[in-house]
N, CA, C, O and CB atoms as a CASP TS submission, in Angstrom:
PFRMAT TS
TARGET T0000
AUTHOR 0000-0000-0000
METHOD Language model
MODEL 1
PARENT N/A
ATOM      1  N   UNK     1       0.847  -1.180   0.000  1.00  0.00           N
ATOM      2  CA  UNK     1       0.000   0.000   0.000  1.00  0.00           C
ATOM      3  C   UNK     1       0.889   1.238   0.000  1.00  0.00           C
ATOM      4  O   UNK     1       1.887   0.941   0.658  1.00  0.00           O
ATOM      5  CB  UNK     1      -0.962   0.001   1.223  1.00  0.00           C
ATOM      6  N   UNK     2       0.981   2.531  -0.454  1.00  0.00           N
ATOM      7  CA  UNK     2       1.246   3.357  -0.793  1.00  0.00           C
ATOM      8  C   UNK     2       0.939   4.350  -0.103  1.00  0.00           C
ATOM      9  O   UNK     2      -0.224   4.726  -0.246  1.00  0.00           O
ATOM     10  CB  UNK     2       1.034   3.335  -1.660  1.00  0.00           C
ATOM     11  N   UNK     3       1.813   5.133   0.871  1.00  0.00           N
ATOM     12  CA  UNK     3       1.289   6.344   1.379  1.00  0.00           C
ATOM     13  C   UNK     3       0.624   7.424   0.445  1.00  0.00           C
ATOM     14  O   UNK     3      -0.284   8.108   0.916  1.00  0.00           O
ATOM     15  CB  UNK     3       2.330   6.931   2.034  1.00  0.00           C
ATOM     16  N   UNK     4       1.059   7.624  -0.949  1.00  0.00           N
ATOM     17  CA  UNK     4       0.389   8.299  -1.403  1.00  0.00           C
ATOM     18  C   UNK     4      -0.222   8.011  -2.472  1.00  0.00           C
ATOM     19  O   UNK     4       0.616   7.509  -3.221  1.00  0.00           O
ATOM     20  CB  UNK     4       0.836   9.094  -1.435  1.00  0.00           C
ATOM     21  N   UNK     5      -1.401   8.052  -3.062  1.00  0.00           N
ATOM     22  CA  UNK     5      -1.979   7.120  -4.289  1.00  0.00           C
ATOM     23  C   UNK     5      -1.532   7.475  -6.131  1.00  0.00           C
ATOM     24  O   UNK     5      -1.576   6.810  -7.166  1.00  0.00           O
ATOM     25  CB  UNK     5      -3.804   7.339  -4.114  1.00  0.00           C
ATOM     26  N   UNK     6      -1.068   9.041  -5.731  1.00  0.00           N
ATOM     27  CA  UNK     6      -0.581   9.577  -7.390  1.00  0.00           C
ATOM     28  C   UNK     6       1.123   9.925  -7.241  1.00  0.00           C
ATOM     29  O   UNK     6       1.181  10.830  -6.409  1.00  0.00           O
ATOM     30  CB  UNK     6      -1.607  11.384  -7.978  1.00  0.00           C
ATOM     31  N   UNK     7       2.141   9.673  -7.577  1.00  0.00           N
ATOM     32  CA  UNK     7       3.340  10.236  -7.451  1.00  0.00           C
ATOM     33  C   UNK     7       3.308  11.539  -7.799  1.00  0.00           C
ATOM     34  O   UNK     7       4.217  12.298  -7.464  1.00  0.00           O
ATOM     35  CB  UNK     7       4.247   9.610  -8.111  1.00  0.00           C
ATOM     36  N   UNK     8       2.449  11.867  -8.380  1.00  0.00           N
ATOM     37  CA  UNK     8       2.799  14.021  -8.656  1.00  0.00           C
ATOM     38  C   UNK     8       1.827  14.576  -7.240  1.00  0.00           C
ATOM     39  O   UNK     8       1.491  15.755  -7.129  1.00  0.00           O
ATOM     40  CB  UNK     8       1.656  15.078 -10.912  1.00  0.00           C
ATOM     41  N   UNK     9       1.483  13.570  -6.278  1.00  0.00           N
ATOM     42  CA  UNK     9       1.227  14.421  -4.715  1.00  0.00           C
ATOM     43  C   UNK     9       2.121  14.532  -3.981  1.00  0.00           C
ATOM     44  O   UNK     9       2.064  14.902  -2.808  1.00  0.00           O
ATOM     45  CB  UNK     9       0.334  13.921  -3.763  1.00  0.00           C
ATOM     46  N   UNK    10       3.111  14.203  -4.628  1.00  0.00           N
ATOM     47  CA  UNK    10       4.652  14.358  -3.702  1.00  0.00           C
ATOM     48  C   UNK    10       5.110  15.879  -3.818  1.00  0.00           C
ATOM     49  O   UNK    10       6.095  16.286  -3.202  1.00  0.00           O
ATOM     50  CB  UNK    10       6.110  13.271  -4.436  1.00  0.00           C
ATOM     51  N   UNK    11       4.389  16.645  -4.593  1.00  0.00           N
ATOM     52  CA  UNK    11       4.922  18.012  -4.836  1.00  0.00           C
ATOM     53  C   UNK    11       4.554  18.792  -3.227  1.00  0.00           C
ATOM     54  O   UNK    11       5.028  19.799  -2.702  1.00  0.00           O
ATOM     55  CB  UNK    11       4.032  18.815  -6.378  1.00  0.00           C
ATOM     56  N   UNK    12       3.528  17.835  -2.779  1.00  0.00           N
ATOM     57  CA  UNK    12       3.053  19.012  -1.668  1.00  0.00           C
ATOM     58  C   UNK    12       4.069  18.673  -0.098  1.00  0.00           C
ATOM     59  O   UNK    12       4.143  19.299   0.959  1.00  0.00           O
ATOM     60  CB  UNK    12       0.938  18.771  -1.284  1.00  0.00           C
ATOM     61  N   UNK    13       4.622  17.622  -0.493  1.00  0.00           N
ATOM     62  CA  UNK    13       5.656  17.264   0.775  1.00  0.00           C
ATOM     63  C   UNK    13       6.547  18.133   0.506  1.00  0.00           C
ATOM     64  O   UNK    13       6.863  18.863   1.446  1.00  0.00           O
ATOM     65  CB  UNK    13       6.348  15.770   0.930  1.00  0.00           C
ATOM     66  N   UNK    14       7.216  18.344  -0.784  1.00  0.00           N
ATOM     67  CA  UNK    14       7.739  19.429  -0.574  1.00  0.00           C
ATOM     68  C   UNK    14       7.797  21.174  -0.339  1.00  0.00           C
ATOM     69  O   UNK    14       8.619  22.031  -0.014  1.00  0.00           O
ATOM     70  CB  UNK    14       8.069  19.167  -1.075  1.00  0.00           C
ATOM     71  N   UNK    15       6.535  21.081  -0.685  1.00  0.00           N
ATOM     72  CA  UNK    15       6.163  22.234  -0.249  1.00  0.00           C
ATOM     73  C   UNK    15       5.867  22.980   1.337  1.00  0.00           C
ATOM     74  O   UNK    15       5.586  24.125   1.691  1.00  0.00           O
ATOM     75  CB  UNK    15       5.235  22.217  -0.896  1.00  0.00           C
ATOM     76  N   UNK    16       6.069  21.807   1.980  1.00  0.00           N
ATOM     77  CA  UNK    16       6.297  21.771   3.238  1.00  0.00           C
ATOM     78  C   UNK    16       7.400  22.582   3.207  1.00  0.00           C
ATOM     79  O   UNK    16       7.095  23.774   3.232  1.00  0.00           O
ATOM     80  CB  UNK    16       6.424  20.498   3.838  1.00  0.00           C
ATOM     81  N   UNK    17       8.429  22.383   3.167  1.00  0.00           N
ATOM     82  CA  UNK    17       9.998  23.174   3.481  1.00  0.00           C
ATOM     83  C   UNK    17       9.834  24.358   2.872  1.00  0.00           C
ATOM     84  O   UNK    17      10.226  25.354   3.481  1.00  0.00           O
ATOM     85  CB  UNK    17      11.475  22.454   2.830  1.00  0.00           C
ATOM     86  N   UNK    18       9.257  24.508   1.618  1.00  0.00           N
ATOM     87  CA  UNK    18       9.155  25.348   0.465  1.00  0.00           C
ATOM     88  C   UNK    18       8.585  26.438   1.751  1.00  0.00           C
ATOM     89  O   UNK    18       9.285  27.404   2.058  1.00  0.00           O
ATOM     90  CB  UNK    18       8.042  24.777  -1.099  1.00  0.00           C
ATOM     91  N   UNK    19       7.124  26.145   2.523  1.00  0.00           N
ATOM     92  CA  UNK    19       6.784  27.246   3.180  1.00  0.00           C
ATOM     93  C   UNK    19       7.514  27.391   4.206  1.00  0.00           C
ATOM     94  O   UNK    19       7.724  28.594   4.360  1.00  0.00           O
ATOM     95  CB  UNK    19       5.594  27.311   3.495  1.00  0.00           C
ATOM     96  N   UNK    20       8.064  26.707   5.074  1.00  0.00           N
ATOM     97  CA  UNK    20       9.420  26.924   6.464  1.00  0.00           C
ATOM     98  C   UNK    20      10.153  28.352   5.624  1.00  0.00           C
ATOM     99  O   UNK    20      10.042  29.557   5.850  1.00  0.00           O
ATOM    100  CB  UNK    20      11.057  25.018   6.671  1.00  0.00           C
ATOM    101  N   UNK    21      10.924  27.588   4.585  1.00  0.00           N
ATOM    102  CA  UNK    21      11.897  29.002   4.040  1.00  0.00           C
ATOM    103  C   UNK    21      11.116  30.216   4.071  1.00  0.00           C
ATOM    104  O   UNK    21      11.632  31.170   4.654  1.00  0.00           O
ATOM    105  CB  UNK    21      12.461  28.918   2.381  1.00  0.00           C
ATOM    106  N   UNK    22       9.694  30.406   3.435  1.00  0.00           N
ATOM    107  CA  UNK    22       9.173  31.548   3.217  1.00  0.00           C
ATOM    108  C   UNK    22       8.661  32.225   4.733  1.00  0.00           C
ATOM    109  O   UNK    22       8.601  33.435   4.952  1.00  0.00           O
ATOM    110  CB  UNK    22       8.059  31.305   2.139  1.00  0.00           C
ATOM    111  N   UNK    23       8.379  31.355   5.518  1.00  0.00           N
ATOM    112  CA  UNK    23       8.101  31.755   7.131  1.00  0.00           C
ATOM    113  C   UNK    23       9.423  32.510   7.515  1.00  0.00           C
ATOM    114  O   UNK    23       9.509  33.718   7.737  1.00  0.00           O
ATOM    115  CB  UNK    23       7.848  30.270   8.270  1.00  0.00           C
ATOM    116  N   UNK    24      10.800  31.260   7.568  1.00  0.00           N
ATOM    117  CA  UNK    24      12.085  31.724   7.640  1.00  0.00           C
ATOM    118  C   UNK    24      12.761  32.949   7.424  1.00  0.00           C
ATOM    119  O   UNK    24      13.606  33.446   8.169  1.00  0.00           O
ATOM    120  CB  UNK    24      12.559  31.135   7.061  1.00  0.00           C
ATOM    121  N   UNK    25      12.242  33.501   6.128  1.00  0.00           N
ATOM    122  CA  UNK    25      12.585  34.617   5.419  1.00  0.00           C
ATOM    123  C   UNK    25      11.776  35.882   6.078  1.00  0.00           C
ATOM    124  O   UNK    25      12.318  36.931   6.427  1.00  0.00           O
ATOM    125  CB  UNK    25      12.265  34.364   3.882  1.00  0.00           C
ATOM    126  N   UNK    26      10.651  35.646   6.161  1.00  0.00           N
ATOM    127  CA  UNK    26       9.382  36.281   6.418  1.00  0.00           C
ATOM    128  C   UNK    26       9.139  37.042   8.086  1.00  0.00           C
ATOM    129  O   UNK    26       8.468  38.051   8.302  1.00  0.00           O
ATOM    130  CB  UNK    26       8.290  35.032   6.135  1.00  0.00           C
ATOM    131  N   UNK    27       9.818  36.307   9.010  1.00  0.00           N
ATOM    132  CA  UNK    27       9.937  36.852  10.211  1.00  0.00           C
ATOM    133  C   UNK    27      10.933  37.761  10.343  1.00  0.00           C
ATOM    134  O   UNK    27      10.621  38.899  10.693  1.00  0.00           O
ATOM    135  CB  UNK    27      10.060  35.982  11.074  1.00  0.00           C
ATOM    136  N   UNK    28      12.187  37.464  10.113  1.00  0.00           N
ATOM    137  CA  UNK    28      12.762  38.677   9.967  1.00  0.00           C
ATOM    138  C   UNK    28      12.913  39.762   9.624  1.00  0.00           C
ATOM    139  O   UNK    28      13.222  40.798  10.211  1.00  0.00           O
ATOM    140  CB  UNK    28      13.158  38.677   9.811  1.00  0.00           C
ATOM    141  N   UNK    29      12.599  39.423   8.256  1.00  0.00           N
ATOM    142  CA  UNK    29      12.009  40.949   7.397  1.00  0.00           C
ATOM    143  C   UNK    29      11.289  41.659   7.686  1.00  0.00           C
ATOM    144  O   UNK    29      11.273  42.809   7.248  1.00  0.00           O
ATOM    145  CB  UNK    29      11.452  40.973   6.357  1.00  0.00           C
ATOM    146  N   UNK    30      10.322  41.110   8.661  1.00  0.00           N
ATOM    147  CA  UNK    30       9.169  42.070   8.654  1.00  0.00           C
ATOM    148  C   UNK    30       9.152  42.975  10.106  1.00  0.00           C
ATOM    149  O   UNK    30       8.606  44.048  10.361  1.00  0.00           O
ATOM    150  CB  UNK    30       7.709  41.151   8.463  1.00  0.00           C
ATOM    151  N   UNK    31      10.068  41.981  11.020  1.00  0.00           N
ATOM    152  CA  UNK    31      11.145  42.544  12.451  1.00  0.00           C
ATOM    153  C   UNK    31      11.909  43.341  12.049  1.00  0.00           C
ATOM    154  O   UNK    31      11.980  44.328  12.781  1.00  0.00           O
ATOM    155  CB  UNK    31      12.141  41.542  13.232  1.00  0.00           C
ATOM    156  N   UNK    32      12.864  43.377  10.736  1.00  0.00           N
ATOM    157  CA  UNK    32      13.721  43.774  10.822  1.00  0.00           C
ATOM    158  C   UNK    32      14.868  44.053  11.368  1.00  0.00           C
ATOM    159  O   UNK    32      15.592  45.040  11.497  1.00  0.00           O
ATOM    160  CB  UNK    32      13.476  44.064  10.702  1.00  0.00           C
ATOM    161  N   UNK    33      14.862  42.309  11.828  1.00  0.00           N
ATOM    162  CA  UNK    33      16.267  41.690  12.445  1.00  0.00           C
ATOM    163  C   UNK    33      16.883  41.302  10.683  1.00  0.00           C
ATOM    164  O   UNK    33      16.462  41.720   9.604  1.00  0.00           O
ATOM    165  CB  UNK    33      15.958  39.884  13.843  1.00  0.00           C
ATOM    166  N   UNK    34      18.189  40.203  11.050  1.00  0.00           N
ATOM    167  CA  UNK    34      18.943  39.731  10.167  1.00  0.00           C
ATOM    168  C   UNK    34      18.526  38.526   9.310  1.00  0.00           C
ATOM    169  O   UNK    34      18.598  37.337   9.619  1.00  0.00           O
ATOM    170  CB  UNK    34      19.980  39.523  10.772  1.00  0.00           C
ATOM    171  N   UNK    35      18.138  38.997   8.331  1.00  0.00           N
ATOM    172  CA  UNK    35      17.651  37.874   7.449  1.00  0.00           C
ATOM    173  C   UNK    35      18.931  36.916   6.686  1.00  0.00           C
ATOM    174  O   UNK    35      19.720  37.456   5.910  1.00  0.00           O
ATOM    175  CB  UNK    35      16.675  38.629   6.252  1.00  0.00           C
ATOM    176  N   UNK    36      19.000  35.596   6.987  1.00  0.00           N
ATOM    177  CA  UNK    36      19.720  34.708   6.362  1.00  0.00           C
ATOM    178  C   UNK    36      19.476  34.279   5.235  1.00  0.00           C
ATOM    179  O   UNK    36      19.014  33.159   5.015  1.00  0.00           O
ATOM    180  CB  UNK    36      19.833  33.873   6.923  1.00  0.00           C
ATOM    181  N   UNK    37      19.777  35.181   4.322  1.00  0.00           N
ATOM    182  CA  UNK    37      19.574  34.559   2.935  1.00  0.00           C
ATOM    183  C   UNK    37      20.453  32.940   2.272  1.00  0.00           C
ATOM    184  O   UNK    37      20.430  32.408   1.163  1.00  0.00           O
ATOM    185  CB  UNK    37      20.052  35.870   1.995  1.00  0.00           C
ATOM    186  N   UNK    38      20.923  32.698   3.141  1.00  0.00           N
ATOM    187  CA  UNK    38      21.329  31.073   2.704  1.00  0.00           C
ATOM    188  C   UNK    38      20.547  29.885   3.456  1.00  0.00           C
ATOM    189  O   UNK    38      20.355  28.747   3.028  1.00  0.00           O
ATOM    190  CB  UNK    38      22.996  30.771   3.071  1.00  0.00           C
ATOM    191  N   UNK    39      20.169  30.399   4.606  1.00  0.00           N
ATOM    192  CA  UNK    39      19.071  29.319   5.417  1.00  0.00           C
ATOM    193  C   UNK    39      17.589  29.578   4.171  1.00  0.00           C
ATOM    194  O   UNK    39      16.799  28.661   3.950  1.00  0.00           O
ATOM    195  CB  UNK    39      18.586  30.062   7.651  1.00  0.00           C
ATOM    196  N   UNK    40      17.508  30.496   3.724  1.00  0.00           N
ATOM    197  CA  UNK    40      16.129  30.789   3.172  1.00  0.00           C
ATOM    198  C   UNK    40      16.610  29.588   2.047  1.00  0.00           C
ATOM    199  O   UNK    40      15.938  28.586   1.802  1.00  0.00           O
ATOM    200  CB  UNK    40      15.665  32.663   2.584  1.00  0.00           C
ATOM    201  N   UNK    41      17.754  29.876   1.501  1.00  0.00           N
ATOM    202  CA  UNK    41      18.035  29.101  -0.524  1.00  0.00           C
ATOM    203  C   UNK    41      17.894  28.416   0.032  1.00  0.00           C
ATOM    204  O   UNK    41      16.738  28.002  -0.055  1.00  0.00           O
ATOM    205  CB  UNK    41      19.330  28.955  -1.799  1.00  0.00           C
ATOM    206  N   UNK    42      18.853  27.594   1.146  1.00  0.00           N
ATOM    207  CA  UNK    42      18.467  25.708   1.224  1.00  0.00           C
ATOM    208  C   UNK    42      17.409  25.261   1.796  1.00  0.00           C
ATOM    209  O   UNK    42      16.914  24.177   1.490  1.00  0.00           O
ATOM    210  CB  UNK    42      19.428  24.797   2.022  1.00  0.00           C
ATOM    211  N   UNK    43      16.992  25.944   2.583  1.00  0.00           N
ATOM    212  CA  UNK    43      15.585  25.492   2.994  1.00  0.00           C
ATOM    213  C   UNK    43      14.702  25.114   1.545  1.00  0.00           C
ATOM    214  O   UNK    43      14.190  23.995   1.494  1.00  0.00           O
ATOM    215  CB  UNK    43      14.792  26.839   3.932  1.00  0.00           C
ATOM    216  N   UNK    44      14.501  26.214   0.176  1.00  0.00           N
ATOM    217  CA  UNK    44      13.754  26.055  -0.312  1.00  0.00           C
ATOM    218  C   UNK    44      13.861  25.013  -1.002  1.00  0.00           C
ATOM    219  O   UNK    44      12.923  24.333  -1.419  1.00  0.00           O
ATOM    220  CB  UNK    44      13.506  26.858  -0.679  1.00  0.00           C
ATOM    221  N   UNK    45      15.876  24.678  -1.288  1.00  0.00           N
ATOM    222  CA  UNK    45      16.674  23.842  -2.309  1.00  0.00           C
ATOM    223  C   UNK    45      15.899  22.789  -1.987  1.00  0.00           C
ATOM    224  O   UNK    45      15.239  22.120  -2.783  1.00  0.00           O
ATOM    225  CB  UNK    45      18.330  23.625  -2.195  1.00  0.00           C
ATOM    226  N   UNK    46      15.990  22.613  -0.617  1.00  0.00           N
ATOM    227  CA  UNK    46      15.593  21.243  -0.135  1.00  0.00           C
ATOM    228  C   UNK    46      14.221  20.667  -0.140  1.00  0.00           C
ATOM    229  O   UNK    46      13.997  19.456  -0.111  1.00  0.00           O
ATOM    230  CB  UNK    46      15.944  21.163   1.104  1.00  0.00           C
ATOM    231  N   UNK    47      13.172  21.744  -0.184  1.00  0.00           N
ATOM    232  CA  UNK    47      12.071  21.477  -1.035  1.00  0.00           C
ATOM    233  C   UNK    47      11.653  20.886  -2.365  1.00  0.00           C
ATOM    234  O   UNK    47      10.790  20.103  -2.762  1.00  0.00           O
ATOM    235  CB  UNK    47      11.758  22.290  -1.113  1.00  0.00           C
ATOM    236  N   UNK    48      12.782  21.702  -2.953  1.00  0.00           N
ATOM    237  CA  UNK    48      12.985  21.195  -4.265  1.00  0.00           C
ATOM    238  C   UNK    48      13.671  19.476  -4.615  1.00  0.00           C
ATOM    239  O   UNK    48      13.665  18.833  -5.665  1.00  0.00           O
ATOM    240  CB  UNK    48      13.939  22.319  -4.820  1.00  0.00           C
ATOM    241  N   UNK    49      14.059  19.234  -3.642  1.00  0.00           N
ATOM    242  CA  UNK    49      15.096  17.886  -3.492  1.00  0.00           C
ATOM    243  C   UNK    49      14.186  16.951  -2.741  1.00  0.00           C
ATOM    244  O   UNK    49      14.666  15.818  -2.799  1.00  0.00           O
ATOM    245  CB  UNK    49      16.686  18.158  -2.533  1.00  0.00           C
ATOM    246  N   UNK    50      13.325  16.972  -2.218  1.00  0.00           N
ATOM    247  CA  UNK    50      12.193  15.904  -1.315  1.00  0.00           C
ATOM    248  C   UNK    50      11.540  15.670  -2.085  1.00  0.00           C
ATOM    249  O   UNK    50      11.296  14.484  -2.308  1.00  0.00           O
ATOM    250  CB  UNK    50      11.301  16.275  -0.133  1.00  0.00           C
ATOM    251  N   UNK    51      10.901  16.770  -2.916  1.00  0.00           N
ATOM    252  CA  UNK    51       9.569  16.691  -3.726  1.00  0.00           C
ATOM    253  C   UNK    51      10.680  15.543  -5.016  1.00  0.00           C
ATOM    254  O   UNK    51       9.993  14.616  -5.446  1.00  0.00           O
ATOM    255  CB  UNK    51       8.695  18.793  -4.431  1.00  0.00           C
ATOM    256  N   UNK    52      11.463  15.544  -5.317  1.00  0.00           N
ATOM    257  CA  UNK    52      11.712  14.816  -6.459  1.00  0.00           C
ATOM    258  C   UNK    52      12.138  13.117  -5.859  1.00  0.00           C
ATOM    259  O   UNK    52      11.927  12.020  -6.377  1.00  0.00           O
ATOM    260  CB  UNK    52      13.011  15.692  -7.367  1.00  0.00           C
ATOM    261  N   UNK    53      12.779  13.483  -4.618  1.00  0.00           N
ATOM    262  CA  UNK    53      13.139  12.019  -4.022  1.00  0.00           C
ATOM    263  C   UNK    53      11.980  11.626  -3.974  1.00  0.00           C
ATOM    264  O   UNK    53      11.810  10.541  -4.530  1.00  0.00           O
ATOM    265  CB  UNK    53      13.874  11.813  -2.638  1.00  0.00           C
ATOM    266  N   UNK    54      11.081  12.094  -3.513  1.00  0.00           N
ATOM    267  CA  UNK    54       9.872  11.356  -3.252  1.00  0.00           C
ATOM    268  C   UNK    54       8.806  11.010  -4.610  1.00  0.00           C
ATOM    269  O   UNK    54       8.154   9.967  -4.659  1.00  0.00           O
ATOM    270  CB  UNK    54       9.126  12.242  -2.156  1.00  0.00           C
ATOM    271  N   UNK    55       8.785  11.500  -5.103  1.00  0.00           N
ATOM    272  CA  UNK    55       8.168  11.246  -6.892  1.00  0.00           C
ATOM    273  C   UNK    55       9.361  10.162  -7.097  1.00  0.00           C
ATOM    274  O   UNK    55       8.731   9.555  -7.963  1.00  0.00           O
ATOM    275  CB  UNK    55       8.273  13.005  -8.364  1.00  0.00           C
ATOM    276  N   UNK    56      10.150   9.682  -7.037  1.00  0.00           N
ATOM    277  CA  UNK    56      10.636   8.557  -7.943  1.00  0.00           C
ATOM    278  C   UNK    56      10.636   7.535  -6.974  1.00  0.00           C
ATOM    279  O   UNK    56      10.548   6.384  -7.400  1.00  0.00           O
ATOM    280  CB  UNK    56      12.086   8.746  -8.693  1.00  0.00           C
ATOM    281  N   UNK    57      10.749   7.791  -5.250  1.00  0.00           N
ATOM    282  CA  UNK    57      10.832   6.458  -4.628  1.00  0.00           C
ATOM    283  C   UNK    57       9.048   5.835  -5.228  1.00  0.00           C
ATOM    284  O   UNK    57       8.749   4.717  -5.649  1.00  0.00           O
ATOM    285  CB  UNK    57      11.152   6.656  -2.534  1.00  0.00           C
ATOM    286  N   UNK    58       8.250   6.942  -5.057  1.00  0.00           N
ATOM    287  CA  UNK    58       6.930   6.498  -4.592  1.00  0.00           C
ATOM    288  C   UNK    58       6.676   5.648  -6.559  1.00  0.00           C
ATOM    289  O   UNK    58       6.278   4.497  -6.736  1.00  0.00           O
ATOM    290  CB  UNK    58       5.577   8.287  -3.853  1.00  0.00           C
ATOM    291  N   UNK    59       7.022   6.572  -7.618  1.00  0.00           N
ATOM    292  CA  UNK    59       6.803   6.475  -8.787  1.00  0.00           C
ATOM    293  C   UNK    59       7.486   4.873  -9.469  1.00  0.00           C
ATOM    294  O   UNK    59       6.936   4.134 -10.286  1.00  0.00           O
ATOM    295  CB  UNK    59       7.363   7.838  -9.324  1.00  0.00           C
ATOM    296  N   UNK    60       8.935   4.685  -8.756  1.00  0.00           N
ATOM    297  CA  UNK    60       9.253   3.368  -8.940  1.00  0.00           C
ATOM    298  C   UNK    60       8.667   2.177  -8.088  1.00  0.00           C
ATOM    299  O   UNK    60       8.783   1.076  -8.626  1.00  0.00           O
ATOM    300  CB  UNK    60      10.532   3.360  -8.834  1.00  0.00           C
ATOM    301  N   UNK    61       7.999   2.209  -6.733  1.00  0.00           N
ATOM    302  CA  UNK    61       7.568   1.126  -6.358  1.00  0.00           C
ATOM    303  C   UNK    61       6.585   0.220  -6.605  1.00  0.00           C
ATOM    304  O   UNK    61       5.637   0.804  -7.130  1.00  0.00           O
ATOM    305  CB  UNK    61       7.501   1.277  -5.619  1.00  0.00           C
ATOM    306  N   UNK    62       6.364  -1.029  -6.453  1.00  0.00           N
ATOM    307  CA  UNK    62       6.000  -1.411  -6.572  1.00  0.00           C
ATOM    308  C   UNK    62       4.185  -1.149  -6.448  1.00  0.00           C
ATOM    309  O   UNK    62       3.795  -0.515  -5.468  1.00  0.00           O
ATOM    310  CB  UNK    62       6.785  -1.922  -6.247  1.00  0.00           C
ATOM    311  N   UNK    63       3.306  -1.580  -7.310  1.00  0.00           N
ATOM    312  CA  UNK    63       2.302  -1.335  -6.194  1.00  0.00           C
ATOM    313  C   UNK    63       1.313  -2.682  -6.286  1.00  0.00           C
ATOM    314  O   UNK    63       1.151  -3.393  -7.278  1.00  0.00           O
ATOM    315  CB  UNK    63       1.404   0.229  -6.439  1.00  0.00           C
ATOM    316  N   UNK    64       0.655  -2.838  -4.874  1.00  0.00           N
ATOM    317  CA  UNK    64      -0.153  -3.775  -3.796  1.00  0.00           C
ATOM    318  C   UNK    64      -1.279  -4.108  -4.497  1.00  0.00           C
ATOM    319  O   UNK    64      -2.137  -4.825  -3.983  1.00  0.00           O
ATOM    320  CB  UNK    64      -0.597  -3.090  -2.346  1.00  0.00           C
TER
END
């Protein structure tokens, strides 16, 4: 069985991180404390990098 039933719903796991970065980014700026513009890129990178790990684990397995 398959946690998720279509492999292109894997876009929204990554969009998980996708919104952390934009929160990430988003508190500071709007404080106008020190915004880390490299915690913001990899946070989002890494959005970008789940959502695809996860489309090919889920897209190559087997299914039940």
């Amino acid at each position: 069985m398959h946690p998720l039933k279509h492999p292109r719903n894997a876009i929204f796991i990554g969009l998980v991180f996708v919104v952390i970065s934009v929160v990430y980014w988003a508190l500071p700026y709007f404080t106008h404390a020190h915004v880390d513009y490299a915690g913001v890129t990899m946070l989002a990178v890494l959005g970008i990098a789940m959502s695809l790990m996860f489309y090919v684990l889920i897209a190559g397995s087997q299914r039940d």
